[in-house]
C-alpha positions as CSV (number, residue, x, y, z in Angstrom):
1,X,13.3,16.2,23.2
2,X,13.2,17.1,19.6
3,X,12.0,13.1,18.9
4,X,9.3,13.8,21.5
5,X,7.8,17.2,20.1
6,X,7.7,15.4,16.9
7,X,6.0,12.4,17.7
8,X,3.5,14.6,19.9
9,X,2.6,16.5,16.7
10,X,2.5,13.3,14.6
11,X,0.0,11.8,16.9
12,X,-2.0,15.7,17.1
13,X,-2.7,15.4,13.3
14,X,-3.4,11.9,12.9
15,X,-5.9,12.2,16.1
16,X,-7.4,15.4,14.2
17,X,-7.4,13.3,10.9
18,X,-9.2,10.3,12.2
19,X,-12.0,13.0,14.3
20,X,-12.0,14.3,11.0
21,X,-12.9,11.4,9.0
22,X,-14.8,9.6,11.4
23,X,-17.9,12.5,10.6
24,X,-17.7,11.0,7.1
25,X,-16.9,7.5,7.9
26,X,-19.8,6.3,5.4
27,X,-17.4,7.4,2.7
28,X,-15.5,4.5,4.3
29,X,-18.0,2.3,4.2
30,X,-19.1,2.2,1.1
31,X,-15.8,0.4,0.5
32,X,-17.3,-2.5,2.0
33,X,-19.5,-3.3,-0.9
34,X,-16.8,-2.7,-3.7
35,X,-14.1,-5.3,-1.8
36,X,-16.4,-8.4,-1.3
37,X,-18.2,-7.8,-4.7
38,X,-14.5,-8.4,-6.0
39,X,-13.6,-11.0,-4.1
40,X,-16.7,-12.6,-5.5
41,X,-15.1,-12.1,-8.8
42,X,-11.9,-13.9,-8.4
43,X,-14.0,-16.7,-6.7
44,X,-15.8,-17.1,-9.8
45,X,-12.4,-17.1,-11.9
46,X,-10.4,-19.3,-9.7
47,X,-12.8,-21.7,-9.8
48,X,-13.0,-21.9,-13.5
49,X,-9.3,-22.3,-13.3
50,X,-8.8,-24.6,-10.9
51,X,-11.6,-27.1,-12.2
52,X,-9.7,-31.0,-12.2
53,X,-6.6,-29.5,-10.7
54,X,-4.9,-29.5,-7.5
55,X,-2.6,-26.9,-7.8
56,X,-1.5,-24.0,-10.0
57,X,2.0,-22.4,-9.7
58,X,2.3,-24.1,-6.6
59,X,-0.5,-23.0,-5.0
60,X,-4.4,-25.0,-4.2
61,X,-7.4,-23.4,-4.7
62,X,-8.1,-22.9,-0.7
63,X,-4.1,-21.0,-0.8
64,X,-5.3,-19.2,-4.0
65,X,-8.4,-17.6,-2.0
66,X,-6.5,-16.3,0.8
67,X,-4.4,-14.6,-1.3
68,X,-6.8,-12.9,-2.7
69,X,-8.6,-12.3,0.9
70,X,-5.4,-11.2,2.3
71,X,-4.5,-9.5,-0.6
72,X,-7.8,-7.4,-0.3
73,X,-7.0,-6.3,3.4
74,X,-3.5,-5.0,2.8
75,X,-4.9,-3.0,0.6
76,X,-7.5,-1.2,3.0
77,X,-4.5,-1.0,5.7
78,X,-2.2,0.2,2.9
79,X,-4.9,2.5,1.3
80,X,-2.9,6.0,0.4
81,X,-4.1,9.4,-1.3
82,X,-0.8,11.5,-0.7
83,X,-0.1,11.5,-4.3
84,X,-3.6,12.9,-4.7
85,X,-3.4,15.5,-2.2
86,X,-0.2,16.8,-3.0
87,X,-0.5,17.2,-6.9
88,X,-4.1,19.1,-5.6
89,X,-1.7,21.3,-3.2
90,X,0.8,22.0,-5.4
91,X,-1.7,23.0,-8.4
92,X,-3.6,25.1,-6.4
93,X,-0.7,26.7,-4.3
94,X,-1.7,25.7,-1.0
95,X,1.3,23.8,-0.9
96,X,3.5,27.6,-0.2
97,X,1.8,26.8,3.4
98,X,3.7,23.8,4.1
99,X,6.7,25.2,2.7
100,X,7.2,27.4,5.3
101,X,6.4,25.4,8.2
102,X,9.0,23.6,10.0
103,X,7.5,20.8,9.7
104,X,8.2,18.7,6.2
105,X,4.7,17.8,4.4
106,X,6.1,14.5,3.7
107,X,6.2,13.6,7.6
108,X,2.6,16.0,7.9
109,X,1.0,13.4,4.9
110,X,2.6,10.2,6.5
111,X,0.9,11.7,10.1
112,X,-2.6,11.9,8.3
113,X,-2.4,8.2,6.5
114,X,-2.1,7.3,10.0
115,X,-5.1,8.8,11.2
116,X,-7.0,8.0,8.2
117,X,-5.9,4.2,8.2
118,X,-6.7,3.4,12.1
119,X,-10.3,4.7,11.4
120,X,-10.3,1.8,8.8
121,X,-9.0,-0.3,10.9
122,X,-13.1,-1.0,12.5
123,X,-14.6,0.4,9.4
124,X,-13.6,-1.6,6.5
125,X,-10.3,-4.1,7.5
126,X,-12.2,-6.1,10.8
127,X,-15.7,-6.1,8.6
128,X,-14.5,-7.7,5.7
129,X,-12.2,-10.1,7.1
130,X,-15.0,-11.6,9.3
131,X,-16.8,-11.2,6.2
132,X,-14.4,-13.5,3.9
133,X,-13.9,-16.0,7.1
134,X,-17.5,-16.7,8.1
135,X,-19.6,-16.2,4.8
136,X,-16.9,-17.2,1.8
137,X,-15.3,-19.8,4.4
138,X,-11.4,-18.4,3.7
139,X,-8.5,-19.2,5.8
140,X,-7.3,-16.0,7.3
141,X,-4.8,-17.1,10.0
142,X,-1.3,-16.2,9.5
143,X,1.2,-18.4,9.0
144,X,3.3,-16.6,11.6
145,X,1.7,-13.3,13.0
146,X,4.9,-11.3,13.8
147,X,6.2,-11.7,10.5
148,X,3.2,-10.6,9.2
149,X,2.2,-8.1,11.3
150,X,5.6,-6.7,10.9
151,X,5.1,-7.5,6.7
152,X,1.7,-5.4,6.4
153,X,3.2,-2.3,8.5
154,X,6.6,-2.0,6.3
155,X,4.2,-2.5,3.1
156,X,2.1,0.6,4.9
157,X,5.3,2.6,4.4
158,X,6.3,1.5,1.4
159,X,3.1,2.3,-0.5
160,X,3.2,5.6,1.0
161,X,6.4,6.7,0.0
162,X,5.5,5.2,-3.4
163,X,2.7,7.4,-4.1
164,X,4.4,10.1,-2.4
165,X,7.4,10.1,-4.9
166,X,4.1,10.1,-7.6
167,X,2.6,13.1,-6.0
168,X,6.1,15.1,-6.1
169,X,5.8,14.4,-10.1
170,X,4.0,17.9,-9.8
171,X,6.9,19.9,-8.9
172,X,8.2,19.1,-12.5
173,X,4.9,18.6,-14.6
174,X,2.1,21.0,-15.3
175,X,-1.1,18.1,-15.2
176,X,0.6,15.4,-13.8
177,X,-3.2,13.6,-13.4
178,X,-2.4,11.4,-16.3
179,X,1.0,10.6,-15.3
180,X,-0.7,9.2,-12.0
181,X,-3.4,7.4,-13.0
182,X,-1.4,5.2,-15.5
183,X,1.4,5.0,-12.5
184,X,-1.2,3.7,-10.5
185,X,-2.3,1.2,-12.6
186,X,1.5,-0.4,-13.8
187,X,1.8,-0.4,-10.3
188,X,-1.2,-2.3,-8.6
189,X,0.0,-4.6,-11.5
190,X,3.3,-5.1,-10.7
191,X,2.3,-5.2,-6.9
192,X,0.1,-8.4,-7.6
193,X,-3.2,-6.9,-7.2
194,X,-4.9,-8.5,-9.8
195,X,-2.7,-12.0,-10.0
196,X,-0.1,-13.7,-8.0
197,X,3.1,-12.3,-9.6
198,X,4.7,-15.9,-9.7
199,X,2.3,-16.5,-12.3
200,X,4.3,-13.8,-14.7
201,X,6.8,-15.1,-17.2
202,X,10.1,-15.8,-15.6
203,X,11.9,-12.7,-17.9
204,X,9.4,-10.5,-16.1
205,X,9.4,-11.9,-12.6
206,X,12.8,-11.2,-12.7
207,X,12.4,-7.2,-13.4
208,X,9.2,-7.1,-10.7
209,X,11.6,-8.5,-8.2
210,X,13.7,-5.6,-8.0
211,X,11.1,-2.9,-8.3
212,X,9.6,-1.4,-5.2
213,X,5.7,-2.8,-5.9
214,X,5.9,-6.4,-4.7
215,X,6.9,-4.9,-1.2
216,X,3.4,-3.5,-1.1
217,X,1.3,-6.3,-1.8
218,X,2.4,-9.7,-2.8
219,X,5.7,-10.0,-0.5
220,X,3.1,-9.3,2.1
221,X,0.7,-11.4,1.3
222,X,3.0,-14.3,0.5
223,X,4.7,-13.8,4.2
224,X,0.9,-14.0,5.6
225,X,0.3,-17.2,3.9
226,X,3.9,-18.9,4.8
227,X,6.0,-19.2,1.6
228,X,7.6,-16.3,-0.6
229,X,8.9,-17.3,-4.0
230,X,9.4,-15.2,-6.8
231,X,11.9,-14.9,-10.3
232,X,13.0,-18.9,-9.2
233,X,13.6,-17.7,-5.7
234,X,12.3,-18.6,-2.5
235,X,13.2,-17.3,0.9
236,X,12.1,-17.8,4.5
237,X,10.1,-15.7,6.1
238,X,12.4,-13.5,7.9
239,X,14.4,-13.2,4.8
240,X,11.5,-12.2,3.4
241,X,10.7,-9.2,5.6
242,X,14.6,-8.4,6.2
243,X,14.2,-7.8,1.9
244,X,11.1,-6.3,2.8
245,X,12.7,-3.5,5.2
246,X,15.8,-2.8,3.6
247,X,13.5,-2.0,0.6
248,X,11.5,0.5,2.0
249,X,14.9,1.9,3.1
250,X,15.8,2.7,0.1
251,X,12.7,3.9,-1.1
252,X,12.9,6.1,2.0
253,X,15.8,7.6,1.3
254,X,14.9,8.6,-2.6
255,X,11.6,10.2,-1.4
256,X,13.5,12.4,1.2
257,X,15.7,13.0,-2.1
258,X,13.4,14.1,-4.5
259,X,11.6,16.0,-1.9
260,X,14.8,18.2,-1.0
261,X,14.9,18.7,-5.0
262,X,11.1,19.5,-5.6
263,X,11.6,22.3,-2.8
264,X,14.2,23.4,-4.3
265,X,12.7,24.1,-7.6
266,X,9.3,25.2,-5.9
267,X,11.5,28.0,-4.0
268,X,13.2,29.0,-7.1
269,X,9.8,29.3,-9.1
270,X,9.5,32.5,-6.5
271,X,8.2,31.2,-3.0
């Protein structure tokens, strides 16, 4: 019973959320534009780099594209503003609201993303794939479509509860806007935004393995395409998620940590 209420209210915000969003779905759109024009970019890059070579880091220049295109679409799917909208709640002291609701902000945030990321689901993720297939020619079938349907829903999570964590930073820090901005940016980095993180030196690869970032984007990606290696390693693709899932576990776990001590602090400032 107390599973069903919850999923009830789950689906009751992130129904409100999409409504919500879908008046203002050019917001959305104008997302369309900024994705391709990048893509274009690393076009131009990768085939300066790739000019009288077959391969680089194991990868050809047609895998190097995908990576890039699929790379692009786990980012709409994955797109998350919790950390955002919780350091604003928090600042502002809208956040007392949540506090004394039964219901934890954490699962009320995770419940919008929800709402927000099916709306982009039409609106940005099925335009710009058939975008990159039938006008930049890319190869966007999966290696193995469970695996990486399953891969680009745990990478959902785990990019939520990363910038979650980010977000609590304001229970403890008076402006933590800097401390996210240069968060985000180590961690689209480290995630494999910009470049495949097998091109990192080894020393590195080796520290980026065990951080939570590569969960979000490159383990993803790699599953999509059909071969995960990183730090020297290289595992199947159901070893791959398994890593995958036991990471966003763990990072589960710490964020329902560090929430239970961010409440604690907020209640003993005087709520």
């Amino acid at each position: 019973m107390v599973i069903s209420r919850i999923s009830a209210v789950i689906r009751a915000i992130g129904f409100a959320t999409y409504k919500e969003w879908a008046a203002f779905r050019s917001h959305m759109a104008a997302s369309l534009l900024v994705g391709p024009v990048l893509f274009l970019v690393q076009v131009f890059i990768w085939q300066a780099m790739y000019d009288g070579r077959e391969t680089l880091n194991g990868l050809t220049y047609a895998q190097m594209l995908s990576y890039f295109g699929v790379a692009t679409l786990i980012h709409y799917i994955s797109f998350d503003f919790a950390d955002w909208n919780l350091q604003m709640l928090v600042r502002s002291g809208k956040f007392v609201t949540f506090a004394l609701r039964p219901l934890p902000h954490w699962l009320f945030a995770l419940a919008q993303k929800l709402g927000h990321r099916s709306l982009a689901l039409y609106v940005e993720v099925l335009p710009v794939m058939l975008l990159f297939i039938f006008v930049f020619g890319v190869n966007m079938k999966p290696a193995a479509p469970g695996a990486a349907i399953l891969s680009i829903l745990l990478s959902f999570l785990m990019n939520f509860l990363v910038n979650y964590c980010v977000g609590l930073t304001a229970f403890w820090l008076v402006r933590a806007e800097g401390v996210r901005r240069v968060f985000l940016l180590l961690k689209d980095v480290s995630a494999g935004v910009f470049i495949p993180l097998s091109f990192f030196p080894d020393i590195l690869q080796k520290i980026l393995f065990f951080l939570p970032f590569q969960f979000i984007t490159y383990l993803p990606t790699r599953v999509y395409i059909g071969h995960y290696e990183l730090a020297g390693m290289e595992l199947t693709l159901g070893q791959a998620v398994g890593l995958q899932a036991a990471a966003v576990a763990v990072m589960a776990a710490l964020t329902l940590a560090l929430y239970s001590a961010a409440l604690r602090r907020f209640t003993g400032v005087g709520v």
